[in-house]
PyMOL Python script that loads the backbone (N, CA, C, O; Angstrom):
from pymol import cmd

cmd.read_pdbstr("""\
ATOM      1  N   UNK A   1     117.111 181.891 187.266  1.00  0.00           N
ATOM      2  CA  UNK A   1     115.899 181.747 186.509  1.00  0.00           C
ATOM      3  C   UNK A   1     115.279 180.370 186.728  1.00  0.00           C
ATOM      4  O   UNK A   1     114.064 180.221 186.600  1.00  0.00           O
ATOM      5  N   UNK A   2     115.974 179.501 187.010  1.00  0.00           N
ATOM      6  CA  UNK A   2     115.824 177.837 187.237  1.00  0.00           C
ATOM      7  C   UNK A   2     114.891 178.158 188.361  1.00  0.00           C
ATOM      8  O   UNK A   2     113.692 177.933 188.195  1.00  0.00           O
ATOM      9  N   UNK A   3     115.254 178.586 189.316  1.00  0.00           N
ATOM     10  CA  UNK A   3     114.744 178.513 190.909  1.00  0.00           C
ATOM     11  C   UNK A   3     113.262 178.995 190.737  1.00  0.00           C
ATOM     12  O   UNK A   3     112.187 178.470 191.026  1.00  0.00           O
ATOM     13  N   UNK A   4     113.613 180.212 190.147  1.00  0.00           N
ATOM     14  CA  UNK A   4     112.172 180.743 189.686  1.00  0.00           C
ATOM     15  C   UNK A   4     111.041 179.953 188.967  1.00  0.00           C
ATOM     16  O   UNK A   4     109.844 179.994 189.250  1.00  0.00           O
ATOM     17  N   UNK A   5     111.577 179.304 188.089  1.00  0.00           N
ATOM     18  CA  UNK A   5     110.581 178.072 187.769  1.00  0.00           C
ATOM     19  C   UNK A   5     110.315 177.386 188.323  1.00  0.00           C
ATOM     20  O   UNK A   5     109.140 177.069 188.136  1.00  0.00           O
ATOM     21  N   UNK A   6     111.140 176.488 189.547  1.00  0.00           N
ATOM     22  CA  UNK A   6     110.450 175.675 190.482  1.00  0.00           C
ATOM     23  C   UNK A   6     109.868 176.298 191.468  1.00  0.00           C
ATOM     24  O   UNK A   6     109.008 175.541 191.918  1.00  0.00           O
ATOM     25  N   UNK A   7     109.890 177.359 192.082  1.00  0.00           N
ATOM     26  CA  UNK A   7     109.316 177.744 192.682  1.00  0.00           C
ATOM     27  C   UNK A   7     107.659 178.075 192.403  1.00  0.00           C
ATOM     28  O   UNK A   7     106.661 177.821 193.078  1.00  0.00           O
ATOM     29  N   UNK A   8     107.879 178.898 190.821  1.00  0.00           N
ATOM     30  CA  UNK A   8     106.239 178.816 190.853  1.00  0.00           C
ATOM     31  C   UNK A   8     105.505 177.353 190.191  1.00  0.00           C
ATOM     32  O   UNK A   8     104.286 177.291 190.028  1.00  0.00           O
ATOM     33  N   UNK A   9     106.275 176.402 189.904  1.00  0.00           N
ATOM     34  CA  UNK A   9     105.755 174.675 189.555  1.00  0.00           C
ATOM     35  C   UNK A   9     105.308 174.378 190.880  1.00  0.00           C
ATOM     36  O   UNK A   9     104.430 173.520 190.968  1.00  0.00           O
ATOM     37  N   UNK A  10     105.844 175.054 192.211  1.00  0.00           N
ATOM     38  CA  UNK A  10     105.429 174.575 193.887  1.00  0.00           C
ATOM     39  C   UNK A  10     104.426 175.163 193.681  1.00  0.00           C
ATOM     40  O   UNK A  10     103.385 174.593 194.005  1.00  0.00           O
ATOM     41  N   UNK A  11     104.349 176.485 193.086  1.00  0.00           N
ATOM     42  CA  UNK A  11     102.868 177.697 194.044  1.00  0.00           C
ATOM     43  C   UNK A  11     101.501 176.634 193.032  1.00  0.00           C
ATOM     44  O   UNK A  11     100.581 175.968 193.506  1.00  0.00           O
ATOM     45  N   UNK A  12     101.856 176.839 191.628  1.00  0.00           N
ATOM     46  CA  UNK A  12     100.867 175.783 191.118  1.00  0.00           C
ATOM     47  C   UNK A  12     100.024 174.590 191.521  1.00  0.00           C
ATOM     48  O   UNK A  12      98.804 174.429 191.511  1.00  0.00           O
ATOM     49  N   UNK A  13     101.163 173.692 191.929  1.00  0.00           N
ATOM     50  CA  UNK A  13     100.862 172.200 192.474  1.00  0.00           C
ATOM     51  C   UNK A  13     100.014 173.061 193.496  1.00  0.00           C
ATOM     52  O   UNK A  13      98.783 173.018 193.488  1.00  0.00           O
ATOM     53  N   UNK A  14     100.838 173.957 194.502  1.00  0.00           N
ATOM     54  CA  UNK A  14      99.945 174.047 195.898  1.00  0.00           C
ATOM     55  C   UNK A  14      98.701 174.395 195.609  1.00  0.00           C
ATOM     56  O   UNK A  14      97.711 173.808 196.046  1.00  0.00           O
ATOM     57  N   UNK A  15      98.685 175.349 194.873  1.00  0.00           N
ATOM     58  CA  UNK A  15      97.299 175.991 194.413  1.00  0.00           C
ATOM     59  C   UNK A  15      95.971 174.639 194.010  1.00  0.00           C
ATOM     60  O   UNK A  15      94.905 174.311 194.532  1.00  0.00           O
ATOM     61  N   UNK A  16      96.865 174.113 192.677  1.00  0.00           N
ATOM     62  CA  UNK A  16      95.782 172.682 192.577  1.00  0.00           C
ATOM     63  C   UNK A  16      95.169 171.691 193.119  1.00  0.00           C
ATOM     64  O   UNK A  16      94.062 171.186 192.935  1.00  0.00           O
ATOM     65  N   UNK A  17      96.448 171.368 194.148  1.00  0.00           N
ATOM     66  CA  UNK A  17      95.868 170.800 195.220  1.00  0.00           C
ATOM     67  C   UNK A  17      95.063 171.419 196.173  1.00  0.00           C
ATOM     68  O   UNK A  17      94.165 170.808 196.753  1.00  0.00           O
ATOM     69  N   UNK A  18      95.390 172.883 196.423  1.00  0.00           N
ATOM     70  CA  UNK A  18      94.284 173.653 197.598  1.00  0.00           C
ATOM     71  C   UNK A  18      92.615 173.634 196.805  1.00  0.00           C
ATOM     72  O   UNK A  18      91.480 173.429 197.234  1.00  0.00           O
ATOM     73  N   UNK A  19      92.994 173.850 195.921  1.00  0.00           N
ATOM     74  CA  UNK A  19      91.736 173.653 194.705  1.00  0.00           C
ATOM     75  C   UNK A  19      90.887 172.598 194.750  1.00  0.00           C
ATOM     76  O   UNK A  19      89.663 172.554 194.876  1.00  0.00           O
ATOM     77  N   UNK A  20      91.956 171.501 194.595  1.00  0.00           N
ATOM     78  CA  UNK A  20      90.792 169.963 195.088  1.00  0.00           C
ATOM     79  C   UNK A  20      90.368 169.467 196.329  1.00  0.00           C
ATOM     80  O   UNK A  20      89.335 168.887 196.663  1.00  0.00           O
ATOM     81  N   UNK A  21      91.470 169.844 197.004  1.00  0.00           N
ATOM     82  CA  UNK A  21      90.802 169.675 198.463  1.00  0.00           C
ATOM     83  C   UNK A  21      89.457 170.547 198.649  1.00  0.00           C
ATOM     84  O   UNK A  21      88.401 169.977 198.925  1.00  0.00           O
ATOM     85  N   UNK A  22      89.510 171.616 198.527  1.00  0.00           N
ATOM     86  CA  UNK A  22      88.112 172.127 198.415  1.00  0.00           C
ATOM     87  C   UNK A  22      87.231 171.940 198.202  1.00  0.00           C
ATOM     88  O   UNK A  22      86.221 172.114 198.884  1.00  0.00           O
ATOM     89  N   UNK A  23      87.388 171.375 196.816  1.00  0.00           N
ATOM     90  CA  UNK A  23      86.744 171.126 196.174  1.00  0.00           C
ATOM     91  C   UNK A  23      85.418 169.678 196.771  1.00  0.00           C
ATOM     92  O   UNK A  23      84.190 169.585 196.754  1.00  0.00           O
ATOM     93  N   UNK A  24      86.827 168.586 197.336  1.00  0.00           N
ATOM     94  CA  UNK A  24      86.306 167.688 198.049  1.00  0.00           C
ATOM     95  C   UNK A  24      85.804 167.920 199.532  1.00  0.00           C
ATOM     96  O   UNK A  24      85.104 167.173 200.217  1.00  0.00           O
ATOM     97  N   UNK A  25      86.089 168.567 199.697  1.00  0.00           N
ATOM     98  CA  UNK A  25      85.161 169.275 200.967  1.00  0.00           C
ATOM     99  C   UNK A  25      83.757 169.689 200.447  1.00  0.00           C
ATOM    100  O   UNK A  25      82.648 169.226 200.717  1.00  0.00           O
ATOM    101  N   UNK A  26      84.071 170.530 199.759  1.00  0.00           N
ATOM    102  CA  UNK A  26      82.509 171.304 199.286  1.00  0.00           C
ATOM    103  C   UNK A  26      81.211 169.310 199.322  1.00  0.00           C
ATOM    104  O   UNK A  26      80.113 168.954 199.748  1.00  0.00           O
ATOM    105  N   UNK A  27      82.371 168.721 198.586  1.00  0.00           N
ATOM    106  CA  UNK A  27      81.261 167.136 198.397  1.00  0.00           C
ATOM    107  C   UNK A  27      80.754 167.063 199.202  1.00  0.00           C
ATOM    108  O   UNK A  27      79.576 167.361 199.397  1.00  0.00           O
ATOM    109  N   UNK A  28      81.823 166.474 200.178  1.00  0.00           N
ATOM    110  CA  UNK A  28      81.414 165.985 201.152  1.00  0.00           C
ATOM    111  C   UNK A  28      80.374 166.695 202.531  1.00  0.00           C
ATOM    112  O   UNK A  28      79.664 166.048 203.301  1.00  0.00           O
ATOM    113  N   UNK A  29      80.558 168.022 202.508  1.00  0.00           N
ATOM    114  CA  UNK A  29      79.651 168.828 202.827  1.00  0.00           C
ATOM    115  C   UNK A  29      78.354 168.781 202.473  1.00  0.00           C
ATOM    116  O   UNK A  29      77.401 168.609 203.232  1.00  0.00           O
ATOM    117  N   UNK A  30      78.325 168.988 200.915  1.00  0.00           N
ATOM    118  CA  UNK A  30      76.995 168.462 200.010  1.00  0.00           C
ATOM    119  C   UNK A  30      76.386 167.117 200.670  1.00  0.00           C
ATOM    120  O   UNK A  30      75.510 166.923 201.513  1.00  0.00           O
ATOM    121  N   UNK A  31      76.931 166.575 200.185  1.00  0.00           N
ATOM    122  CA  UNK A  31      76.432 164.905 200.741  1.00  0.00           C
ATOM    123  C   UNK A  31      75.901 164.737 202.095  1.00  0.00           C
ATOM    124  O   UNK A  31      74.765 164.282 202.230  1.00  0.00           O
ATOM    125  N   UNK A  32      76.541 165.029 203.011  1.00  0.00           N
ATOM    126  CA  UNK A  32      76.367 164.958 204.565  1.00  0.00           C
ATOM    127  C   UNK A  32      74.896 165.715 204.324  1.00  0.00           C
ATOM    128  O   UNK A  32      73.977 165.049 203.848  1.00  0.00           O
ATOM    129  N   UNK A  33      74.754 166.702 204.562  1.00  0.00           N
ATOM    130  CA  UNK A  33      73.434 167.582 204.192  1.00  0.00           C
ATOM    131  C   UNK A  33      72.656 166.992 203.528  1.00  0.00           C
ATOM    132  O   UNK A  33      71.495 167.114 203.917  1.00  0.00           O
ATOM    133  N   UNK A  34      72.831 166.282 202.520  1.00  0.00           N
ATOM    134  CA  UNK A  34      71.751 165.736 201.436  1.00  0.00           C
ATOM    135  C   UNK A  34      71.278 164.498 202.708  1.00  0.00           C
ATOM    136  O   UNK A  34      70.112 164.200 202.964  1.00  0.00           O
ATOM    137  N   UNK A  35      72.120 164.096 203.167  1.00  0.00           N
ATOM    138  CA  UNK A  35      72.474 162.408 204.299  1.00  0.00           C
ATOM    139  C   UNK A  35      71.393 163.094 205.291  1.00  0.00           C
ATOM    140  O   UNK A  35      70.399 162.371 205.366  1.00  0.00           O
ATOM    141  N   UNK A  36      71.318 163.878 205.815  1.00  0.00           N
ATOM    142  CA  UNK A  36      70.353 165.178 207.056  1.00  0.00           C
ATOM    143  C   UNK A  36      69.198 164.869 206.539  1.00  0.00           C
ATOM    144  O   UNK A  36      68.298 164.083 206.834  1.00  0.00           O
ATOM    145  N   UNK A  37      69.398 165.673 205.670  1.00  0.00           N
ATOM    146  CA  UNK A  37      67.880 165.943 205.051  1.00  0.00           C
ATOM    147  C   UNK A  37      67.069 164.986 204.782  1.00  0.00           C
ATOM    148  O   UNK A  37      65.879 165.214 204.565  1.00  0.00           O
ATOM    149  N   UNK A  38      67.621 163.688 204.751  1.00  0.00           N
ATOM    150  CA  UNK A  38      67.083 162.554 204.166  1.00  0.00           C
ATOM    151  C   UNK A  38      66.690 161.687 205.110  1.00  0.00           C
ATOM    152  O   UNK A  38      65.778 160.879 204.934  1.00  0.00           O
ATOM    153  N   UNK A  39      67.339 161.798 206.146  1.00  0.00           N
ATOM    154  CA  UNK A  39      66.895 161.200 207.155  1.00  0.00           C
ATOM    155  C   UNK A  39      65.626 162.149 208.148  1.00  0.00           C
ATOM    156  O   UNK A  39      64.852 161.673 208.979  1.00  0.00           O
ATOM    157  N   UNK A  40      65.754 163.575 207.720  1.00  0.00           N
ATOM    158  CA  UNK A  40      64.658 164.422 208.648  1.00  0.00           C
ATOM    159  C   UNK A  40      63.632 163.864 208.060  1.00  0.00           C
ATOM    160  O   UNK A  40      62.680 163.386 208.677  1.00  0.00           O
ATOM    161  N   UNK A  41      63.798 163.890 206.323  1.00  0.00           N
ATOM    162  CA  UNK A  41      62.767 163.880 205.877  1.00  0.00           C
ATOM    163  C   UNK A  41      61.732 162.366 205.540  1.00  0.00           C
ATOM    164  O   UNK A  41      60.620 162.127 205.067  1.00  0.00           O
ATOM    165  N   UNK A  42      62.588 161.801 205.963  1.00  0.00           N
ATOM    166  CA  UNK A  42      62.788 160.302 206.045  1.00  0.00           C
ATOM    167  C   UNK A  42      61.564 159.655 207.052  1.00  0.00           C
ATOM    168  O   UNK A  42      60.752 158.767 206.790  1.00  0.00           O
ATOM    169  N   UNK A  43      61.715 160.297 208.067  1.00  0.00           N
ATOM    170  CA  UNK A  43      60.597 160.307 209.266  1.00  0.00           C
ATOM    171  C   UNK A  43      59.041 160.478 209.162  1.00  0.00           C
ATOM    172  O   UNK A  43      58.171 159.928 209.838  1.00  0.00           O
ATOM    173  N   UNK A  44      58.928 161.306 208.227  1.00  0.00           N
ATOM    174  CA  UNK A  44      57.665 161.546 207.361  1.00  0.00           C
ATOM    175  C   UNK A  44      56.931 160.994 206.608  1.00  0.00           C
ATOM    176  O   UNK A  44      57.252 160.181 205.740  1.00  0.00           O
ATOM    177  N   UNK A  45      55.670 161.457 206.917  1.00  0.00           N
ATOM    178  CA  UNK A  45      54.715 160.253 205.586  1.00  0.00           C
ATOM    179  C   UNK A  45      54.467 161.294 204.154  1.00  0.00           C
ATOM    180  O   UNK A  45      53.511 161.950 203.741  1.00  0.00           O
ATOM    181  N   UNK A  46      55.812 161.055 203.694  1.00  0.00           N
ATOM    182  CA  UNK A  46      55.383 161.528 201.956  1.00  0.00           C
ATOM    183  C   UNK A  46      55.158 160.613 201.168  1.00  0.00           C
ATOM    184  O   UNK A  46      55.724 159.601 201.583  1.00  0.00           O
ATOM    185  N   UNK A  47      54.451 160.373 199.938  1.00  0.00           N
ATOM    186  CA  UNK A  47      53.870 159.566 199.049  1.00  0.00           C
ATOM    187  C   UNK A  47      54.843 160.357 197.832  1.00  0.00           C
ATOM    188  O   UNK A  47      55.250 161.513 197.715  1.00  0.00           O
ATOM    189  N   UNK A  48      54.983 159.162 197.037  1.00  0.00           N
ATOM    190  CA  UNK A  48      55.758 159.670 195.518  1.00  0.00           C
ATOM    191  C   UNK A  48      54.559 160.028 194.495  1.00  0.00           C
ATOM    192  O   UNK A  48      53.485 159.458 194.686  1.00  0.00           O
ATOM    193  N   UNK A  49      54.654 160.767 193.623  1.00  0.00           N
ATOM    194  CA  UNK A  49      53.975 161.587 192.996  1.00  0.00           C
ATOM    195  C   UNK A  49      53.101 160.741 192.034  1.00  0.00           C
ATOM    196  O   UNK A  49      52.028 161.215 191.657  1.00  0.00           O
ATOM    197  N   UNK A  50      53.450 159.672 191.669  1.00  0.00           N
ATOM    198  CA  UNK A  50      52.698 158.931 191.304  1.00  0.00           C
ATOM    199  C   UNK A  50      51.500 158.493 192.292  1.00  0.00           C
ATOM    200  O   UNK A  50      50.298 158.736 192.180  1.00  0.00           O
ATOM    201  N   UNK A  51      52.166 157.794 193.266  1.00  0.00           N
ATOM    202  CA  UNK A  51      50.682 157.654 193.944  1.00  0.00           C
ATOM    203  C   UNK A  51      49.624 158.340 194.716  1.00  0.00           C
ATOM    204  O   UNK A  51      48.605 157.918 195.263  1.00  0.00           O
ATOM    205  N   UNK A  52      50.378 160.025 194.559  1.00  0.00           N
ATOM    206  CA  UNK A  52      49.422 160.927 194.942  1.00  0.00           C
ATOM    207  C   UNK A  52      48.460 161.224 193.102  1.00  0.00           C
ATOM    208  O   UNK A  52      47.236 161.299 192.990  1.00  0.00           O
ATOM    209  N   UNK A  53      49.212 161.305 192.230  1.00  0.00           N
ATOM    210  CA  UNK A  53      48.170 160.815 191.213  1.00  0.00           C
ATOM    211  C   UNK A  53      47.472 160.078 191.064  1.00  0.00           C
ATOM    212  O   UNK A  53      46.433 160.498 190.556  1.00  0.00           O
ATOM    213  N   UNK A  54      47.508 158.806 191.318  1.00  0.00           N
ATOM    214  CA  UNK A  54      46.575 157.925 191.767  1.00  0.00           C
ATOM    215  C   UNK A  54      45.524 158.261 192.430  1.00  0.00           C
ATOM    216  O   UNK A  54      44.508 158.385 191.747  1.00  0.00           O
ATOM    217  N   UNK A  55      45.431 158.453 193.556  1.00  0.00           N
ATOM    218  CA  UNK A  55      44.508 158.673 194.316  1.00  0.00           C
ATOM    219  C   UNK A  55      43.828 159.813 194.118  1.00  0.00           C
ATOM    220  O   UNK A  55      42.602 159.824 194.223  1.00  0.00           O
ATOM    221  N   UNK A  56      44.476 160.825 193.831  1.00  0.00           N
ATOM    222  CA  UNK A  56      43.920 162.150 193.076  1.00  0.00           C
ATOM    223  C   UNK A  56      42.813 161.240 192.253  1.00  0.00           C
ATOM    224  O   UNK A  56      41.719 161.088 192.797  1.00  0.00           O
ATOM    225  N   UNK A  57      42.965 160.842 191.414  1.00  0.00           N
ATOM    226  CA  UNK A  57      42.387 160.188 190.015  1.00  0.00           C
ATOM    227  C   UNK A  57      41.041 159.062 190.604  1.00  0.00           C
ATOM    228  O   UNK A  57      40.156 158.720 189.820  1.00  0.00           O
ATOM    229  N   UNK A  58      41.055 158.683 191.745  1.00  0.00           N
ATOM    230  CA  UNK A  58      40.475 157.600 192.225  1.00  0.00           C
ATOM    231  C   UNK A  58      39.509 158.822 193.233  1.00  0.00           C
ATOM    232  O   UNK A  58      38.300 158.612 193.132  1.00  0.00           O
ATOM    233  N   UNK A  59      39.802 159.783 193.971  1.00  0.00           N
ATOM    234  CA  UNK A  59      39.460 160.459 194.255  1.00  0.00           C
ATOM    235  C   UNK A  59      38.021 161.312 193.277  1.00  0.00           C
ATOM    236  O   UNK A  59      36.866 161.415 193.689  1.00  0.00           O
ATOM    237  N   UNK A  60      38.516 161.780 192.047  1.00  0.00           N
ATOM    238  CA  UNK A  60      37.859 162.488 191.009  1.00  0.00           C
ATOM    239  C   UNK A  60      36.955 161.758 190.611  1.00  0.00           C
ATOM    240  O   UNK A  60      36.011 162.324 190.060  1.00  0.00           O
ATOM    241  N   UNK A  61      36.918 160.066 190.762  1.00  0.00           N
ATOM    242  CA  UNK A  61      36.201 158.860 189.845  1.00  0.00           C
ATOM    243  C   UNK A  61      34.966 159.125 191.261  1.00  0.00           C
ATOM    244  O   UNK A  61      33.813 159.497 191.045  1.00  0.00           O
ATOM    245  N   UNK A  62      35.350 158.927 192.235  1.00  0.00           N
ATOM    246  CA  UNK A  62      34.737 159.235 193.291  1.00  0.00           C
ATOM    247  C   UNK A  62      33.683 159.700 193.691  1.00  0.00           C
ATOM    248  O   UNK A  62      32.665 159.251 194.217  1.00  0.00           O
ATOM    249  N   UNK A  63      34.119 160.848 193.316  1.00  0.00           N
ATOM    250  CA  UNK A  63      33.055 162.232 193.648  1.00  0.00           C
ATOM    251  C   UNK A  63      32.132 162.546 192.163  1.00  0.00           C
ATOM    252  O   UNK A  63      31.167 163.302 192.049  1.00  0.00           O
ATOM    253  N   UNK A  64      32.633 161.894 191.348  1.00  0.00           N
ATOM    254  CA  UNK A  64      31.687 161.879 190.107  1.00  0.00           C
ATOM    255  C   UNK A  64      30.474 160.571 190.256  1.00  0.00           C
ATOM    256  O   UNK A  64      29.305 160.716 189.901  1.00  0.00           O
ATOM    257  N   UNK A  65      30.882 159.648 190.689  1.00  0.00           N
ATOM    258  CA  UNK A  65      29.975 158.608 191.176  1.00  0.00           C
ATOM    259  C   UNK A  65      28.922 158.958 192.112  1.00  0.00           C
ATOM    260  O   UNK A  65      27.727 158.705 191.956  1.00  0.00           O
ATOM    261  N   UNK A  66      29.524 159.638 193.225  1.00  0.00           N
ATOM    262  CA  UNK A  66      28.645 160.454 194.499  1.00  0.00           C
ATOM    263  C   UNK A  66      27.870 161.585 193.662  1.00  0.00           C
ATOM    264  O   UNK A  66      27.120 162.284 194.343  1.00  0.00           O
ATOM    265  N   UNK A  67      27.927 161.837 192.453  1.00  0.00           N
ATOM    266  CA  UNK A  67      26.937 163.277 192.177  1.00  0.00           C
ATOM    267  C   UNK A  67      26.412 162.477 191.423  1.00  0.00           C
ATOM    268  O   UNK A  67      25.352 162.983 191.054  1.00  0.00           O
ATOM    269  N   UNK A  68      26.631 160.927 190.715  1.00  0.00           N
ATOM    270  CA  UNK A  68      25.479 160.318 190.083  1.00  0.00           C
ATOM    271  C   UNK A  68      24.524 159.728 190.770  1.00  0.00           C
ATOM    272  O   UNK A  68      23.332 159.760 190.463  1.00  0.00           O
ATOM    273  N   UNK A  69      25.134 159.003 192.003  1.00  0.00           N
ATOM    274  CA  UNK A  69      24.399 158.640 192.799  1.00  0.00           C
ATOM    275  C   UNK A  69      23.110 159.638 193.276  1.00  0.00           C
ATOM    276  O   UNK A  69      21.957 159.537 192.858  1.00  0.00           O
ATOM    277  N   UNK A  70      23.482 160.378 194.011  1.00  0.00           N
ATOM    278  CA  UNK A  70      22.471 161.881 194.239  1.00  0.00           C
ATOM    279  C   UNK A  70      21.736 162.268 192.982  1.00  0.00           C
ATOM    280  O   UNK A  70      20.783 162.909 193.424  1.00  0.00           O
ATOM    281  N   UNK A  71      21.674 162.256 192.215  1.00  0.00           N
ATOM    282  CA  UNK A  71      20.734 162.738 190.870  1.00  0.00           C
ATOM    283  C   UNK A  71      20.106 161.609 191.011  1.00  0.00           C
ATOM    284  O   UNK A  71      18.915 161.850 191.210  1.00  0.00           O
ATOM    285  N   UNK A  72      20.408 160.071 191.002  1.00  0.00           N
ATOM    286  CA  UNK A  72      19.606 158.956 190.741  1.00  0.00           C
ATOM    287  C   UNK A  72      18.785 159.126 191.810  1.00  0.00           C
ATOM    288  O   UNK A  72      17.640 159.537 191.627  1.00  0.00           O
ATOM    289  N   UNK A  73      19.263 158.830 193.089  1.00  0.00           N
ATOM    290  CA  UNK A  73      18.156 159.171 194.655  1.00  0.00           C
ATOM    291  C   UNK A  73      17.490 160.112 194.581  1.00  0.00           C
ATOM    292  O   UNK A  73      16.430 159.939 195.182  1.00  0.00           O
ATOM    293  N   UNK A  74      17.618 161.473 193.932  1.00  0.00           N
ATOM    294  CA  UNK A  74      16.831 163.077 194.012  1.00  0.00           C
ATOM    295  C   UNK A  74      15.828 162.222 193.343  1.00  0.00           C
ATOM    296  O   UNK A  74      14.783 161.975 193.946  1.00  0.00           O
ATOM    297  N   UNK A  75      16.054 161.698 192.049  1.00  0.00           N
ATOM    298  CA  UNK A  75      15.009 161.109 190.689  1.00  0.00           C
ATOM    299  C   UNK A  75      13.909 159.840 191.428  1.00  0.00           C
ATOM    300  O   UNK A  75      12.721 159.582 191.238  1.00  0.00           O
ATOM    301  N   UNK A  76      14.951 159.247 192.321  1.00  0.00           N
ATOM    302  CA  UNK A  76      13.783 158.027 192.912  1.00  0.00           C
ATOM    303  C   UNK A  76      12.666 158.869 194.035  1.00  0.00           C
ATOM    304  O   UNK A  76      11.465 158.661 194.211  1.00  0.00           O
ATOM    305  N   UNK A  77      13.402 159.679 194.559  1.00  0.00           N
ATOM    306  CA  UNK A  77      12.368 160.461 195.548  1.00  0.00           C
ATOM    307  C   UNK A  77      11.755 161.358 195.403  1.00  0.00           C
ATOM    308  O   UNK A  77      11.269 162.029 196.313  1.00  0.00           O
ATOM    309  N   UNK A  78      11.620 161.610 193.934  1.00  0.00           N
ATOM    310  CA  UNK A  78      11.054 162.804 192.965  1.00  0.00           C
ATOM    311  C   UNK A  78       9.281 161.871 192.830  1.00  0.00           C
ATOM    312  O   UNK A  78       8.086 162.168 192.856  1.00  0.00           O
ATOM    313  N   UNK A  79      10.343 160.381 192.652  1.00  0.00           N
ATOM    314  CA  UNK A  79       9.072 159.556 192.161  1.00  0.00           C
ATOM    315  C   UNK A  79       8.272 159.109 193.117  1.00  0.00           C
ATOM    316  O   UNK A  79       7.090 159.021 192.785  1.00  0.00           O
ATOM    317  N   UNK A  80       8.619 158.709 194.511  1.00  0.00           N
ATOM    318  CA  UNK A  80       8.226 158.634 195.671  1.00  0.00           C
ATOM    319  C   UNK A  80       7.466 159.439 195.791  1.00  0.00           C
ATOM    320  O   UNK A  80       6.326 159.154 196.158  1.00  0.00           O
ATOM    321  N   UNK A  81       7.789 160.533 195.560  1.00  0.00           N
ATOM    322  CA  UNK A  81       6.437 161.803 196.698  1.00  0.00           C
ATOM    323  C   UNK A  81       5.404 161.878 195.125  1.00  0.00           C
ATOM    324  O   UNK A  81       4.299 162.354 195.381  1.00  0.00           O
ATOM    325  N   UNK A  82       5.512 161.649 194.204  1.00  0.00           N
ATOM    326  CA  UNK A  82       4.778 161.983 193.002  1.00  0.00           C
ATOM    327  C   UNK A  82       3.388 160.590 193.499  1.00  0.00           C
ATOM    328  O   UNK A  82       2.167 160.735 193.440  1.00  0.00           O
ATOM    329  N   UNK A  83       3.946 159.698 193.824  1.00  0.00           N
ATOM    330  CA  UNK A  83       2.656 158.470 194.193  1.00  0.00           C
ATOM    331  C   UNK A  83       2.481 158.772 195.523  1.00  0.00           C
ATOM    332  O   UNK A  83       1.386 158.305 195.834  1.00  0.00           O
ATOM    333  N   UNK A  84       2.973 159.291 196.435  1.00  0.00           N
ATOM    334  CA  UNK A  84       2.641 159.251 197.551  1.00  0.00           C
ATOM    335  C   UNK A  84       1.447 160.453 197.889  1.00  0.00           C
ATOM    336  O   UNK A  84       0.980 160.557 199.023  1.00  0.00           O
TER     337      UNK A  84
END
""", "prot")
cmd.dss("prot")
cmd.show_as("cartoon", "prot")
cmd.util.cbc("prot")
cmd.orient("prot")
């Protein structure tokens, strides 16, 4: 009955340890890949989300200025051809 207990205290340990090794594989797998990706993506011109808000926002200020502008010029050349 003794033997029998150490024997399955071995299958355990083995098991736990086959368990973490895995486990640390799976990481390091993860990681490496994350390490890939980061460098593919790395190469690229992405902007962080903030400063695509930004410019979004600077963008919008923009084009609202350009449609005041145009109403003011339509209005000056409204007045132009009215004396001319």
């Amino acid at each position: 009955m003794q033997s029998e207990n150490h024997l399955i205290s071995d299958l355990v340990k083995l098991a736990n340890a086959a368990a973490g090794t895995a486990a640390g594989m799976a990481r390091e797998v993860r990681e490496g890949a994350k390490g890939r990706v980061r460098e593919a993506v790395g190469g690229l011109d992405f902007v962080s989300r903030e400063e695509f808000d930004a410019v979004k926002d600077m963008a919008a200020r923009a084009r609202e200025e350009n449609e005041k502008l145009a109403e003011r010029i339509a209005a000056l050349e409204a007045k132009l051809a009215a004396k001319g």
